[in-house]
C-alpha positions, 0 to 999 in steps of 0.5 A, a space after each residue: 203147333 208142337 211147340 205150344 203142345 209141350 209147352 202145354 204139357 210142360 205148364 203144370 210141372 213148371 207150376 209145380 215149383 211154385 206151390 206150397 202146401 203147408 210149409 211142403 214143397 209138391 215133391 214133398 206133398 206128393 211122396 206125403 200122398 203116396 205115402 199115406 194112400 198107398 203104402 200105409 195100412 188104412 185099417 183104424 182100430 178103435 178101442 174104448 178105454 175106461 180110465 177111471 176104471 184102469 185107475 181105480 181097478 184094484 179097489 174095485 175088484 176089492 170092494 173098497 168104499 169112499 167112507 160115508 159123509 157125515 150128516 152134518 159136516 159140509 165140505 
């Protein structure tokens, strides 16, 4: 009865040597896991940013305009 209870309690670590999680072997998906749950601040600031605006910044802080089409001139 004791030997089937440690093989029980053995079977998932001796299973843990065949599995694969993208291209990770267990150890290395576990120390992942830990890593990103546990030891990395989980706090995701998210911050809008205007790339036309950061771009074209200095001529729109100075007025500057496209010049005006002409009526009839076709682009």
């Amino acid at each position: 009865m004791a030997g089937w209870a440690c093989m029980l309690g053995a079977a998932p670590f001796a299973a843990c040597g065949f599995v694969r999680y993208h291209g990770m072997t267990a150890e290395q998906l576990l120390w992942a896991v830990i890593k990103s749950e546990l030891l990395t601040p989980h706090r995701l600031v998210f911050r809008a940013e205007n790339l036309y605006y950061t771009v074209m910044h200095a001529k729109i802080d100075t007025g500057a305009r496209r010049p005006e089409r002409e009526v009839g001139v076709r682009r």
